[in-house]
C-alpha positions in Angstrom: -130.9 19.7 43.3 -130.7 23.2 45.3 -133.1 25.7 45.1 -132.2 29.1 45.1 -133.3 29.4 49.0 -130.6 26.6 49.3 -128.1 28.3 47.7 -129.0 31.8 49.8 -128.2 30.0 52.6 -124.7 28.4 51.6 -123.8 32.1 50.6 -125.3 32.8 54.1 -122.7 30.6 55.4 -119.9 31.4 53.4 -120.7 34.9 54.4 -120.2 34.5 58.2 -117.2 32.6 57.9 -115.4 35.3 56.3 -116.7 37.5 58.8 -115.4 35.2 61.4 -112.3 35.6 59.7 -112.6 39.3 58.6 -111.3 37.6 55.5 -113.9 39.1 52.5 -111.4 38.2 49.8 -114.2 37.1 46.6 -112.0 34.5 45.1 -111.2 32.3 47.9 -114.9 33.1 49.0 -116.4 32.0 46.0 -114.0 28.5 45.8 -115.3 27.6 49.5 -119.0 28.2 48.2 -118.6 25.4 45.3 -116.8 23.1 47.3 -119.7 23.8 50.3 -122.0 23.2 47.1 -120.7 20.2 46.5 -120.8 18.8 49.2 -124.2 19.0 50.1 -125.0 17.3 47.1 -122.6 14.2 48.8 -124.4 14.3 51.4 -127.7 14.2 50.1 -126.4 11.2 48.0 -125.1 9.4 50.7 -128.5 10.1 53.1 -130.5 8.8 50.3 -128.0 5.9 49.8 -127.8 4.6 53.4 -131.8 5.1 53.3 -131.9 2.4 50.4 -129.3 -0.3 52.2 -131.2 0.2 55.9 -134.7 -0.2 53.0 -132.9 -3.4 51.2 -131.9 -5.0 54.6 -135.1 -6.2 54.4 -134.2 -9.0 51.5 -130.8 -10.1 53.8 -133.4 -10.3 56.8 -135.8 -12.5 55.0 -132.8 -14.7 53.4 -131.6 -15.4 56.6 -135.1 -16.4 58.3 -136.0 -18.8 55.2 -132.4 -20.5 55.7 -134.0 -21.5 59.5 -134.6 -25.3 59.8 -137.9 -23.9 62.4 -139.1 -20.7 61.0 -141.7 -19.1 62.8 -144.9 -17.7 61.9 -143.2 -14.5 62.0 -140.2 -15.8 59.6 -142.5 -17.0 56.9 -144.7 -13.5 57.1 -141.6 -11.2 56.7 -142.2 -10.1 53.0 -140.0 -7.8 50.1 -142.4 -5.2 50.7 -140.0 -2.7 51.7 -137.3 -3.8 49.4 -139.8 -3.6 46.3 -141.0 0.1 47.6 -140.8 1.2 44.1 -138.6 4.0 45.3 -136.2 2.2 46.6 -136.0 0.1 43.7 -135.8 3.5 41.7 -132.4 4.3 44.3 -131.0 0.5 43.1 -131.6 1.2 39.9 -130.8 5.2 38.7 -128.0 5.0 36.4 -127.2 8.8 37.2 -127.8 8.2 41.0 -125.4 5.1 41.0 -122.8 6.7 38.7 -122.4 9.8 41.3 -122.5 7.6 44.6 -119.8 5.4 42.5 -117.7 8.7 41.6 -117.9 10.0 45.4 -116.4 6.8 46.3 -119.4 6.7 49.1 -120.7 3.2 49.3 -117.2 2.2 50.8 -118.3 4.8 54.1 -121.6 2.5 54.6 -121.2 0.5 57.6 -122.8 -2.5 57.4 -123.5 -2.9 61.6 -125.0 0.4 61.4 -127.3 -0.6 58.5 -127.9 -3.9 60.0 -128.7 -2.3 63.9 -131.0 0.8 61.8 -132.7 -1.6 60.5 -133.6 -4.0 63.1 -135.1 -1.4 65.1 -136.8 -0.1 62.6 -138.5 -3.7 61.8 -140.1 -3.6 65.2 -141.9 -0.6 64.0 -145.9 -0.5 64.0 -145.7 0.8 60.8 -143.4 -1.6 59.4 -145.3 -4.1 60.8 -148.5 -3.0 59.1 -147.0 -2.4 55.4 -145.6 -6.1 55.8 -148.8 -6.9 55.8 -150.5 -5.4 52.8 -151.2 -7.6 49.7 -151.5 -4.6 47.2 -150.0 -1.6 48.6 -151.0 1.7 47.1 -148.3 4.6 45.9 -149.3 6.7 49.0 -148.5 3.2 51.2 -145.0 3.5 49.5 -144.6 7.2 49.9 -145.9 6.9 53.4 -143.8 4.0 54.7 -140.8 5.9 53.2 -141.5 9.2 55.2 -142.0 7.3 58.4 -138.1 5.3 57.9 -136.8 8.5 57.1 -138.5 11.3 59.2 -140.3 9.7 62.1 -137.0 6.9 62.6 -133.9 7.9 60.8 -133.8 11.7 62.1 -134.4 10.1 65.3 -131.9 7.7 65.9 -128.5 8.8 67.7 -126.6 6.1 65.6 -128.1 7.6 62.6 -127.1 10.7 63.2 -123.6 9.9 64.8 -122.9 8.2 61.9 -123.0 10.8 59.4 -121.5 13.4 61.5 -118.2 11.5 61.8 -118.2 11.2 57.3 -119.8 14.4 57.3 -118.5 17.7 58.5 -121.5 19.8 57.0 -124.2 17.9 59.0 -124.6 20.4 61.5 -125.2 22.9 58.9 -126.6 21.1 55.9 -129.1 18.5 58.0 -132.1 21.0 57.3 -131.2 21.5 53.5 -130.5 18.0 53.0 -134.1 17.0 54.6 -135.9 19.1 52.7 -134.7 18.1 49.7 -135.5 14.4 50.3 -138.9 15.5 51.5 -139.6 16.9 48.0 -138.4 13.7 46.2 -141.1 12.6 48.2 -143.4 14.7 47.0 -142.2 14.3 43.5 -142.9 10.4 43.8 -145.8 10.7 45.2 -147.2 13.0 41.6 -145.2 10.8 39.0 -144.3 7.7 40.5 -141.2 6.2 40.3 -140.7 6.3 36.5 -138.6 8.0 34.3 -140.0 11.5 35.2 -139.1 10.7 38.7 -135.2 12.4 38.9 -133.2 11.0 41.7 -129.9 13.9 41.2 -129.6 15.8 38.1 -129.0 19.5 37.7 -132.2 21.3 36.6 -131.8 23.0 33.2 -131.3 26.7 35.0 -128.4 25.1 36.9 -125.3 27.4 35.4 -127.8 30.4 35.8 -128.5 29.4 39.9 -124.7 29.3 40.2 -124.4 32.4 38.7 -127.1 33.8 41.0 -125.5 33.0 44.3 -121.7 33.4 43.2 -122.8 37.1 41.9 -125.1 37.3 45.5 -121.6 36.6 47.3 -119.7 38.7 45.2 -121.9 42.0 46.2 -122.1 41.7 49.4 -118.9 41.0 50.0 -117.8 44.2 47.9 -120.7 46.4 49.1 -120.2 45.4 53.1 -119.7 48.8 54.3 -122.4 50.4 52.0 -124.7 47.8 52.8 -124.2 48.2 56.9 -124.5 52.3 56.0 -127.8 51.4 55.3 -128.9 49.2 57.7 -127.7 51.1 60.6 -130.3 53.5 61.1 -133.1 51.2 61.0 -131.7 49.8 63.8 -132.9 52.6 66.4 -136.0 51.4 67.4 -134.5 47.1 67.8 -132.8 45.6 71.0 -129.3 45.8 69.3 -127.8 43.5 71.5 -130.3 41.1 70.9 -129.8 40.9 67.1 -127.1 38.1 65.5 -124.7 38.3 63.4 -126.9 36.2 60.9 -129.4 38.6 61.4 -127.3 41.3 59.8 -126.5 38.8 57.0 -129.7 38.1 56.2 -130.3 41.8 55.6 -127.2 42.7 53.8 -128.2 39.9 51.7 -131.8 41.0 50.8 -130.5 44.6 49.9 -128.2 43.5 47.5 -131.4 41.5 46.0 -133.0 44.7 46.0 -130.4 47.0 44.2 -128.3 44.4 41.9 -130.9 41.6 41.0 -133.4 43.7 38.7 -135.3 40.2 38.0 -135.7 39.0 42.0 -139.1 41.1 43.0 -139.0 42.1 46.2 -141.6 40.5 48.1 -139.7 37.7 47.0 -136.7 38.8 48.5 -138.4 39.5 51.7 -140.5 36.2 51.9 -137.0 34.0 51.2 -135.2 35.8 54.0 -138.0 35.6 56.5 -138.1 32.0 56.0 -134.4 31.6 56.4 -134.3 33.6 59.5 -137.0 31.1 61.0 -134.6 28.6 60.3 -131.5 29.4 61.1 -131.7 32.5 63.4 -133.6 33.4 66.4 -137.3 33.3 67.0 -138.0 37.2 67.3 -135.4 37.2 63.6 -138.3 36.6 61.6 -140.3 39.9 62.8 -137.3 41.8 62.7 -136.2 40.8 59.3 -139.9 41.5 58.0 -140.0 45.2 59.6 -136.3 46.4 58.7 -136.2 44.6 55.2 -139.8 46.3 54.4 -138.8 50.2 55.7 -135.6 50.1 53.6 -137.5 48.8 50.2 -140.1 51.9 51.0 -136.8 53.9 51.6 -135.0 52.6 48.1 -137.7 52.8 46.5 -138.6 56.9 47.3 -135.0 57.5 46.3 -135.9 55.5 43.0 -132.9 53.0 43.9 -134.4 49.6 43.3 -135.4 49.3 39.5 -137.1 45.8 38.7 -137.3 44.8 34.9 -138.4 41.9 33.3 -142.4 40.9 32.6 -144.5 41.3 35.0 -142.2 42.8 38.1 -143.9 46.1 38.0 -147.1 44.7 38.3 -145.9 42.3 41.2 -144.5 44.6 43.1 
């Protein structure tokens, strides 16, 4: 489910706790990183499964209105639209899905009032309103109508939010990974429907090899701290030191031990990774100043014949 810039930035965060600490002991490092792993892939699970229930509230809604002895016009033109979203229908359905929300033990943490009350609001919605309404809605109708619940009302709504904050003590730091993720499911629906080439939650094949990746991306900066800073320091000169964060320094000490121990990462890559995270989760000038110190000390390396890439095609691509 993670991509590698994922997992950069649960190391990212593993890595400023220990400095909070001044604890940079691997092992117990390395445990906090899996269990951080894990659960961000809870709470994926459980974002995508309270997105399904507040989707399927939609079949309750209309049992209720046909069991009215007067049903209005607007009663008898709710349809399953939403409930059928092929998608969503894909979340009822998933046997992997299912099995992992059933071994999380997470459907017992959905609050029915909240589902209920997220729903209602969200059945007022223009948008709802129009997909009700189509007789043969297209995938894009689907995709779109999904992105809407979930970006343009979910993300919005206080008891949304509030909600999953009080299961979830990772919100505050996993809310961007978590979002992204569902945005690509999107995406992925939206190129191979919602058959079996559609994957809800499975590993990738290069799992084991991504784990290995971030625990070993832990490992050397937490061994090569002092090395790492050695370097960074006098790049610093021409930067408002005081202005810089501590994730700022992460970030950097992160990319050089990209440079010097991953011989397969190129280092644009490294750089372009970093930049982004540094939009994210650092300040707005981070970005520029992660670009211009992380570029001198690859020049810098690389004079001194320090950063080796192997592997086909990294020469040329560097």
């Amino acid at each position: 489910m993670l991509s590698r810039r994922h997992l950069r930035i649960k190391v990212m965060q593993i890595i400023y706790g220990c400095e909070q600490t001044e604890n940079y002991a691997f092992e117990a490092a390395k445990v906090q990183l899996l269990q951080n792993i894990n659960k961000t892939h809870n709470l994926y699970l459980y974002v995508l499964l309270l997105l399904r229930e507040v989707a399927g509230y939609v079949k309750q809604d209309k049992e209720r209105r046909n069991r009215k002895y007067l049903p209005t016009e607007e009663d008898k033109n709710l349809n399953l639209q939403l409930y059928n979203n092929p998608l969503v229908q894909k979340l009822y359905t998933d046997t992997t899905f299912n099995e992992m929300v059933k071994r999380e033990k997470l459907i017992p943490r959905i609050d029915p009032d909240v589902v209920k009350q997220l729903y209602r609001e969200f059945s007022k919605d223009n948008d709802f309103l129009q997909y009700n309404l189509l007789e043969n809605p297209t995938r894009n109708n689907h995709i779109d109508i999904l992105k809407t619940l979930f970006t343009e009302f979910l993300l919005k709504q206080e008891i949304f939010i509030s909600h999953i904050d009080e299961i979830f003590s990772n919100w505050e730091d996993d809310a961007d990974i978590v979002t992204d993720t569902i945005k690509t499911l999107f995406y992925q629906f939206g190129k191979k429907g919602a058959g079996p080439g559609l994957t809800i939650f499975a590993h990738p094949d290069d799992w084991n090899e991504k784990l290995e990746f971030c625990t070993d991306l832990l490992r050397f900066e937490l061994k090569y701290n002092t090395e790492l800073l050695g370097l960074i320091q006098p790049q610093l000169e021409h930067w408002d030191v005081e202005r810089l964060t501590q994730i700022d320094i992460i970030l950097l000490k992160m990319a050089l031990c990209e440079f010097l121990y991953f011989p397969t990462i190129p280092t644009k890559v490294t750089i372009n990774e970093y930049i982004e995270i540094a939009k994210l989760y650092s300040t707005p000038s981070s970005k520029t100043f992660v670009n211009g110190v992380l570029d001198k000390l690859m020049k810098i390396l690389k004079d001194e014949g320090r950063i080796k890439k192997s592997g086909r095609g990294l020469v040329e691509f560097d």
